[in-house]
C-alpha positions in Angstrom: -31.2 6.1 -27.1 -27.8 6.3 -28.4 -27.3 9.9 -28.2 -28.7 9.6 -24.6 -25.4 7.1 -24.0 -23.1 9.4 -25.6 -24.4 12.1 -23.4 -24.0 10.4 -20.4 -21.0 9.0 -21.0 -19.8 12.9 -21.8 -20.9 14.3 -18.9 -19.3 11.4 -16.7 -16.6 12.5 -18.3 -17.1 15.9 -17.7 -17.5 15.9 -14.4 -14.3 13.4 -13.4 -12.1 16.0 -15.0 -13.8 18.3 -13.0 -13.1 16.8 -10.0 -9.9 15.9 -10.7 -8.9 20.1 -11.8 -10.8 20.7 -8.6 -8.3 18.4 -6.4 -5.2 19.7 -8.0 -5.4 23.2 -8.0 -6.0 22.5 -4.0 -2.7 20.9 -4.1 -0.8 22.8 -6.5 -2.1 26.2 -4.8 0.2 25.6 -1.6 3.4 25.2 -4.2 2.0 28.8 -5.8 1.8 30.6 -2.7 5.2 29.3 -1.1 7.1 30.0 -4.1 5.0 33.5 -4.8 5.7 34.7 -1.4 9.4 34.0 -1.7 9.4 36.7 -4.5 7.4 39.0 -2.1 9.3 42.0 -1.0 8.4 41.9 3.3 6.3 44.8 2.9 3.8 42.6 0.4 4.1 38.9 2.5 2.0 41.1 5.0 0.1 43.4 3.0 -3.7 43.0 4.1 -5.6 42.0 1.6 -2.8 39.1 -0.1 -2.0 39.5 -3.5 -2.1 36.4 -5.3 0.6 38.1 -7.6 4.1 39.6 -6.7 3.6 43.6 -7.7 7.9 43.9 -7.2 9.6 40.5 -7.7 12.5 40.4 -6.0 15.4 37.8 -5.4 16.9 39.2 -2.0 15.1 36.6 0.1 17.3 33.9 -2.1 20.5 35.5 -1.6 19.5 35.9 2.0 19.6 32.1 1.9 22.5 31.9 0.3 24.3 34.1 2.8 23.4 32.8 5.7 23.9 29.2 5.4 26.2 27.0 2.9 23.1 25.8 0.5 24.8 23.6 -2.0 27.1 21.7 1.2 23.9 21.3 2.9 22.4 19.6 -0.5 24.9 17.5 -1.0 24.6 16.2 2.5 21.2 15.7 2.1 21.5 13.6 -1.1 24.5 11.8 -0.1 22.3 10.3 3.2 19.4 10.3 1.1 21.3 8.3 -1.8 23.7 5.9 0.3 20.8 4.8 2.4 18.6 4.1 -0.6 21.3 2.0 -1.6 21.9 0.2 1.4 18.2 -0.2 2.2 17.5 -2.0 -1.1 20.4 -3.9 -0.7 20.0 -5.2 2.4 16.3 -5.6 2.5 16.1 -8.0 -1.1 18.7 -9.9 0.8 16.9 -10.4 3.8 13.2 -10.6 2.2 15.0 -13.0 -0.3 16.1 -15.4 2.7 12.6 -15.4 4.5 10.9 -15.9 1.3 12.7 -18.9 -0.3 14.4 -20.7 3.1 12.9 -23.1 5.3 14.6 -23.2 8.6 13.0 -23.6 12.3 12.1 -20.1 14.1 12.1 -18.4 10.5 8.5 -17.4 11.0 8.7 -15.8 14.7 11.7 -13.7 13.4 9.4 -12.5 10.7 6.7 -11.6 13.1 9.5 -9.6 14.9 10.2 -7.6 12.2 6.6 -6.9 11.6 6.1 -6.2 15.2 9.0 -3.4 15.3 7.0 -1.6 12.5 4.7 -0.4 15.8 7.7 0.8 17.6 7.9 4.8 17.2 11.5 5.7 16.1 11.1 8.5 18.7 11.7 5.6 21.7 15.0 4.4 20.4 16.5 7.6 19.6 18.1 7.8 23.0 19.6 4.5 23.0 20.5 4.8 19.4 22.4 8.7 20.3 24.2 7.4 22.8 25.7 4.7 20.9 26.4 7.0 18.3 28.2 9.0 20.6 30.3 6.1 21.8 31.5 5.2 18.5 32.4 9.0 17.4 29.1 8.8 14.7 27.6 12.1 16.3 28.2 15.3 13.6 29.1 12.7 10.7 27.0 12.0 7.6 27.4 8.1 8.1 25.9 8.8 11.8 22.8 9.5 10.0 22.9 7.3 7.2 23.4 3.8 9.0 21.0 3.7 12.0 17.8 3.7 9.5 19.3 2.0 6.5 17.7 -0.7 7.5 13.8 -0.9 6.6 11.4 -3.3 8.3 9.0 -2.1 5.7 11.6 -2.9 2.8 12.4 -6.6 4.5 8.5 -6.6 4.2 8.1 -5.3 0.8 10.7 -7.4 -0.9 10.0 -10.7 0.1 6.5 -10.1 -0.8 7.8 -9.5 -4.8 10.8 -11.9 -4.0 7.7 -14.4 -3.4 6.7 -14.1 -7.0 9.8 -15.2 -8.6 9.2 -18.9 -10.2 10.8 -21.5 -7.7 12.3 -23.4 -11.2 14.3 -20.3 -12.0 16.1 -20.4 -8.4 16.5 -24.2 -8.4 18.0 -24.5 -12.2 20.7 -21.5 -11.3 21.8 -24.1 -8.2 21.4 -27.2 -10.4 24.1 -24.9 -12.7 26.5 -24.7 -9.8 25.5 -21.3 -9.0 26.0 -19.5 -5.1 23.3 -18.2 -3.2 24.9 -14.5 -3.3 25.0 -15.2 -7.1 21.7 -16.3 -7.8 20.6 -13.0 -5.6 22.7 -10.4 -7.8 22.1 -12.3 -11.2 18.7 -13.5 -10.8 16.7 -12.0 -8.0 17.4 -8.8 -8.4 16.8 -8.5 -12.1 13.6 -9.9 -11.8 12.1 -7.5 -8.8 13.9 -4.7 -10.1 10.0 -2.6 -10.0 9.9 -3.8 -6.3 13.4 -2.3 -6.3 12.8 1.1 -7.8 9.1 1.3 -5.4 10.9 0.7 -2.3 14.1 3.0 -3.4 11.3 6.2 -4.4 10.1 5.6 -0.9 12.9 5.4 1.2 14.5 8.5 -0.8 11.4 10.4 0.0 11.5 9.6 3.5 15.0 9.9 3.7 15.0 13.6 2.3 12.0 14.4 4.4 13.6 13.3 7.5 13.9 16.3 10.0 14.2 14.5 13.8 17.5 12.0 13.8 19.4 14.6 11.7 18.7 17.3 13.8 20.1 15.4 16.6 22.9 14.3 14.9 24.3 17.2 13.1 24.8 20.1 14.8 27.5 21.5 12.4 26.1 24.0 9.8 28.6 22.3 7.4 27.0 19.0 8.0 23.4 19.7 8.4 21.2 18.3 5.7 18.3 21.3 4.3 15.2 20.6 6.2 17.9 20.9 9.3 18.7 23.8 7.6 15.1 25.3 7.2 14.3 24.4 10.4 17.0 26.8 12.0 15.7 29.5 10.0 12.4 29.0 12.0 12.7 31.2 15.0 8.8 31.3 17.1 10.6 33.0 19.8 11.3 36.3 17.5 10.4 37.6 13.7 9.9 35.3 11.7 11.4 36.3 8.0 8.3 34.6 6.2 10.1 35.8 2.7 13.5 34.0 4.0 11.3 31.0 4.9 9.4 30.9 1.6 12.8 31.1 0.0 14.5 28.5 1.6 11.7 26.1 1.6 11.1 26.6 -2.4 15.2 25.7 -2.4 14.4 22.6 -0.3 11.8 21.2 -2.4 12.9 22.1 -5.8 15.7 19.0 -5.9 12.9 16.6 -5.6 11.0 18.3 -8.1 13.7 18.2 -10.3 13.8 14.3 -9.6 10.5 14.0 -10.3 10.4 15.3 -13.4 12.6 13.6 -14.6 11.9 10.3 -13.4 8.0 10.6 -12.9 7.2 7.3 -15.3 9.5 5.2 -13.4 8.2 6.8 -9.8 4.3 6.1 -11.4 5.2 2.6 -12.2 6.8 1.6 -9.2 4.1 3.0 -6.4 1.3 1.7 -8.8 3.4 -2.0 -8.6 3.8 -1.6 -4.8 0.1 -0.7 -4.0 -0.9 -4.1 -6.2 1.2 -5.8 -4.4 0.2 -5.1 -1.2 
């Protein structure tokens, strides 16, 4: 009886991890084949049947990257936006989610439901309106024209009042018993104390951020200001040959930064989506 347990129990076991190899090696082959094919001379990208494995590495379609368009100016533009409206976003949206959490005031509610209700508005419908305001105020072609339309998340406002509603009511009231301001009791107190609601929200914006392909393509037309999936996308031409090797290459460039992130703060990323999921 108990070896029939123990055998059961192994071959539960057995077949999770089996399921679990199965699921990442689906995901992990797409990664594989990108950055194998950027190491493809042209001759192999289209060689019928695919090798799985370069037969000639070579590194020409990265310095094809790297001379046609200013790679490291384009990745700093990208983590500069990416970065600055992280910052702003958590900022802003503790702050707000902070006031509809914790103050009682008439109409409070109904501008809550407003922000909830602009979560079904595509951004693809203000993007007019929103260019041509851009345009007016000389944002078009600048990093900051990019950064400051979306800094501010409905989602986040969202998001952190939900945690800010989990901070004990006695801690608030004893920091204003103590004399303390509102702004201080937000830096001193609230923030320390959702800081995993913090880092959740920041991991997602980031990622969206970095991701973002439409408003900075309509924004930045300058290859010195372009952000790198603005760049990748120029290097997509359906209208001519399409340099599959220079795409591969560029892509593997594009992704590699967030990798990098990743790796090195991958407990911190697992922590805070894990916290965000329970709390919603």
């Amino acid at each position: 009886m108990r070896m029939g347990y123990r055998a059961k129990r192994a071959f539960y076991r057995f077949t999770v991890y089996a399921i679990l190899l199965i699921v990442g090696v689906i995901i992990l082959f797409p990664f594989y084949w990108m950055v194998s094919t950027a190491f493809k001379p042209r001759a192999e990208i289209v060689k019928r049947p695919p090798t799985f494995f370069p037969e000639n590495p070579t590194i020409v379609h990265f310095k094809n990257v790297f001379a046609k368009a200013p790679y490291f100016r384009n990745l700093y533009n990208s983590l500069f936006i990416s970065g600055m409206t992280t910052v702003i976003s958590i900022f802003f949206s503790t702050m707000a989610g902070y006031a509809i959490a914790r103050y009682r005031c008439i109409g409070l509610n109904f501008i809550f439901m407003l922000i909830l209700s602009a979560l079904m508005i595509p951004p693809f419908i203000i993007a007019i309106p929103l260019y041509m305001v851009a345009a007016q105020v000389g944002l078009v072609n600048t990093l900051w024209g990019v950064i400051v339309p979306f800094s501010i998340s409905n989602f986040g406002i969202f998001m952190m009042r939900q945690f800010t509603l989990g901070v004990p009511e006695d801690l608030i009231s004893s920091a204003r018993i103590d004399g303390a301001s509102e702004f201080k009791i937000l830096i001193r107190i609230i923030f320390p104390v959702v800081a995993s609601g913090c880092a959740a929200l920041g991991i997602l914006k980031f990622l969206v951020t970095w991701n973002d392909l439409f408003w900075p393509l309509l924004m930045l037309t300058r290859d010195d200001k372009k952000t790198l999936t603005v760049m990748l996308a120029t290097f997509i031409d359906f209208q001519r040959f399409i340099d599959y090797g220079l795409l591969m290459a560029c892509t593997t460039l594009v992704v590699l930064p967030v990798i990098v992130l990743f790796v090195f703060f991958q407990r911190r990323i697992i922590e805070g989506v894990a916290i965000s999921g329970m709390k919603g």
